[in-house]
C-alpha positions in Angstrom: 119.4 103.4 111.1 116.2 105.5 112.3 112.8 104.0 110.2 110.3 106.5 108.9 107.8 105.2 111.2 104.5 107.0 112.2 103.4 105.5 115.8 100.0 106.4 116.4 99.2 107.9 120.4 97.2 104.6 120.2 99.7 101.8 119.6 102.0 104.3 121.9 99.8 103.7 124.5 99.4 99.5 124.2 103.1 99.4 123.5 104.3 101.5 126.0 106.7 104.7 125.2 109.9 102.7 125.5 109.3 100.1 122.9 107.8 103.1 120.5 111.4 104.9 120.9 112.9 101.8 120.2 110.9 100.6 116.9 111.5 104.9 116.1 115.5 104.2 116.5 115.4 101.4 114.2 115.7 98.8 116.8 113.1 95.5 117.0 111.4 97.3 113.2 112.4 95.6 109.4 113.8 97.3 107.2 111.7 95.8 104.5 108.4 94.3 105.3 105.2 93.4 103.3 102.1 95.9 103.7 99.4 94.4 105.8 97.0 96.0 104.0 98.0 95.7 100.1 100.4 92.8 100.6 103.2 94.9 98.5 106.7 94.9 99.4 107.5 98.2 101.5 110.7 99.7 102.8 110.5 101.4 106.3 114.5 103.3 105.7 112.9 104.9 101.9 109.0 105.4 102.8 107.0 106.2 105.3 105.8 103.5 107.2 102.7 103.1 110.2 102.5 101.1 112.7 99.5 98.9 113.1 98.8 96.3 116.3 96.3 93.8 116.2 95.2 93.0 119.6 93.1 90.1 120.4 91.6 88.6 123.6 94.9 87.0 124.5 97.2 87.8 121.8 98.8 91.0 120.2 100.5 91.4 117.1 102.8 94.1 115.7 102.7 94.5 111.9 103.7 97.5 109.1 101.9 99.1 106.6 102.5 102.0 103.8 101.7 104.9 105.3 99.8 105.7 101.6 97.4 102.6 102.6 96.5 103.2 106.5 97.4 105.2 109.2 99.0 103.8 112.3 96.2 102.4 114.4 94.9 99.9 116.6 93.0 96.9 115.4 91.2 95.3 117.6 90.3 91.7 116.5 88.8 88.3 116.9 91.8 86.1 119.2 90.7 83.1 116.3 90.9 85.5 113.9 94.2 86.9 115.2 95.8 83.6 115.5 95.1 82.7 111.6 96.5 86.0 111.0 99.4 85.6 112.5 101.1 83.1 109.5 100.1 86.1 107.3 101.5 89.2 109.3 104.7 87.3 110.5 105.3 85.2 108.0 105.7 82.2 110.3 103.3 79.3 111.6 101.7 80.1 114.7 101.9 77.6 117.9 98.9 77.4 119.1 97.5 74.5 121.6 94.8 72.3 120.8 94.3 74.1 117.5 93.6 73.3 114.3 97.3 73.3 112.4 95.5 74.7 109.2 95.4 78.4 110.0 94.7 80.9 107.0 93.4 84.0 106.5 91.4 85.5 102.7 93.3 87.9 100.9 91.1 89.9 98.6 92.4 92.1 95.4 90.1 94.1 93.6 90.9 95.0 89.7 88.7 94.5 86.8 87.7 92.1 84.4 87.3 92.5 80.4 84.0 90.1 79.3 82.5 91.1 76.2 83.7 94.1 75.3 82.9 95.5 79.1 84.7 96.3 82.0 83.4 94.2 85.1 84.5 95.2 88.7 86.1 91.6 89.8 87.2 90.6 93.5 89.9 87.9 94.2 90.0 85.7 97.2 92.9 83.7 98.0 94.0 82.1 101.4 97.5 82.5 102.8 97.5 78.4 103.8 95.2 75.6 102.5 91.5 75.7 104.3 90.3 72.7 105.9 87.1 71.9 106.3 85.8 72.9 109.7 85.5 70.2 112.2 87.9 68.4 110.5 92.4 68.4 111.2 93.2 69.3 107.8 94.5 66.0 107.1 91.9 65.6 103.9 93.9 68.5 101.9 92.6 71.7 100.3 89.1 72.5 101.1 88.7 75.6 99.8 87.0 74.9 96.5 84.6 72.6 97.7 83.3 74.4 100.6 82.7 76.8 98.1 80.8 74.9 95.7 78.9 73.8 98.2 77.8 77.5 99.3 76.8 77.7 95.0 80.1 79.0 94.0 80.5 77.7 90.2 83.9 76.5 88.7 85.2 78.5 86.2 86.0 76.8 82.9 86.1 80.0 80.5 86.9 83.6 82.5 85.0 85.1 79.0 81.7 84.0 80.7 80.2 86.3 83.3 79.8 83.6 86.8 76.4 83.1 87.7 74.3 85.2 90.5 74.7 83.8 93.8 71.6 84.7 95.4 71.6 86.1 99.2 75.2 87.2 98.8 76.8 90.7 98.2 79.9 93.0 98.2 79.4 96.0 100.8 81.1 99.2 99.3 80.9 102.4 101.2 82.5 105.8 100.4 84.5 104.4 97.8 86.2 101.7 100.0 85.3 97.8 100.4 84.3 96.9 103.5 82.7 93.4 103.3 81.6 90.3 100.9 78.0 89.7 103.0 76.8 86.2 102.8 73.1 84.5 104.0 72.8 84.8 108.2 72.6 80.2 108.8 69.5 80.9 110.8 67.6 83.6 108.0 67.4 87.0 109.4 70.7 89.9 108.8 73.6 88.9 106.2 76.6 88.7 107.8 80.2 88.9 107.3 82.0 85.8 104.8 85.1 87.9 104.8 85.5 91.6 106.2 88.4 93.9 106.3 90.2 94.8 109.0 90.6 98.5 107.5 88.3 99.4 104.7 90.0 98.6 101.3 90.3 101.6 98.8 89.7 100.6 95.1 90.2 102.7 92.4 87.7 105.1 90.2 87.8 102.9 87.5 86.8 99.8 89.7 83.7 102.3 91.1 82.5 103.2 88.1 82.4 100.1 86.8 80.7 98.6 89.9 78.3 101.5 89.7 77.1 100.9 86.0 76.8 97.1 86.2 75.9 96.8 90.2 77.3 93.8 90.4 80.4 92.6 91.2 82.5 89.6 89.9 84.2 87.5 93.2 86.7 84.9 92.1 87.9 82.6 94.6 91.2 80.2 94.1 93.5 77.7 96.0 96.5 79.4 98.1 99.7 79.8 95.3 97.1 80.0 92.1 97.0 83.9 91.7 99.4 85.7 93.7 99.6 89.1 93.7 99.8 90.5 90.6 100.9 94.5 89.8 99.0 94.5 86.5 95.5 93.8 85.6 96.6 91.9 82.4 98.8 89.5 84.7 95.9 89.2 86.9 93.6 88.3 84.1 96.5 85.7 82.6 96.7 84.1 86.2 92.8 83.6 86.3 92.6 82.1 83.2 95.7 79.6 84.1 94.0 79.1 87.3 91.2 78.1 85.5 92.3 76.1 83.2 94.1 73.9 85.8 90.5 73.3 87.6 91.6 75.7 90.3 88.8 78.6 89.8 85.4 79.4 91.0 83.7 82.5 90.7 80.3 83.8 91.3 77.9 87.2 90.9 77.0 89.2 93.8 75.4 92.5 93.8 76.7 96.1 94.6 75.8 96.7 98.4 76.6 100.4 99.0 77.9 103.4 97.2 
């Protein structure tokens, strides 16, 4: 059955015009996939659907996106980066020589956060696999949290208390869209980029507002399988407390970068 594909002149051109007829026909494209960009579950025979190819050094990979979330487009990437995207995208574990077998990459949702009677504009970071700390073959476990500590992350024990300032970090937001959480250059000098989107994240009015009044932003951070995605800010706000209450939450506050 045909999809309702958009193929970009772009991804045309890497792909080549015979497999762009062929993903148009319904051949080599799901029927359902999971957005790349919001992570939601989309269907590709009911809505429209783009086309988005991550190209690395070495290393290309196909992937599908609501059409109401990003165009069709070509994104060109790190080949480390593309590699730990890979499990992500595909769903799968990537082979990859000589490499390190833990291979995540952060998933951030924006939504907001109820503390005292105000609304707080909160980011969540998750990883789609457990992080290892660098250097190291994963072998240790979970390394997430304490890497994170160690940057001045705090753990969360009650989600009613605004986290603490985390000096030399930020949230870049421009034009209404998230583009970047900025942390402390190792060597002084420029911030640069702790996680950064491949495609500018939209977030909603009330999330700008918000982040406008107070400046500041609220950036959660939790083990892979301790949030999810949620569809509702009340779930969201259930799963952080859970998360919390299992030891399984940091959280810290960085200021507003942007507009």
């Amino acid at each position: 059955m045909p999809r309702m594909l958009d193929v970009s002149e772009d991804v045309r051109a890497e792909i080549g015009d015979e497999e762009a007829e062929r993903l148009l026909a319904g051949h080599n494209a799901p029927g359902s996939y999971d957005c790349t960009s919001c992570r939601t579950p989309g269907d590709s025979e009911q809505e429209r659907t783009s086309t988005v190819l991550f190209v690395g050094e070495e290393t290309a990979v196909l992937a599908f996106a609501h059409a109401t979330c990003i165009p069709s487009q070509v994104v060109h990437v790190a080949e480390d980066q593309l590699q730990g995207a890979v499990r992500s995208i595909t769903g799968e574990e990537p082979q990859i020589p000589g490499a390190a077998p833990q291979q995540a990459v952060l998933g951030v949702t924006s939504g907001l956060v109820l503390i005292g009677g105000e609304l707080h504009p909160a980011l969540v970071v998750e990883p789609t696999a457990p992080i290892a700390r660098p250097g190291t073959a994963g072998n240790g476990g979970d390394d997430f949290l304490p890497l994170l500590i160690e940057h001045g992350f705090q753990p969360v024990i009650d989600v009613n208390q605004v986290p603490a300032q985390l000096p030399g970090w930020s949230v870049l937001v421009a034009m209404g869209q998230l583009h970047a959480v900025l942390q402390p250059a190792a060597g002084g000098g420029s911030p640069v980029a702790w996680w950064q989107a491949h495609q500018p994240l939209q977030v909603t009015d009330g999330w700008r507002t918000a982040a406008n009044k107070t400046q500041n932003v609220l950036v959660f951070a939790a083990p892979v399988g301790s949030i999810g995605q949620q569809p509702r800010e009340d779930l969201l706000r259930d799963a952080l407390e859970k998360a919390a209450a299992n030891g399984r939450l940091v959280a810290a506050t960085m200021p507003l970068a942007g507009t």
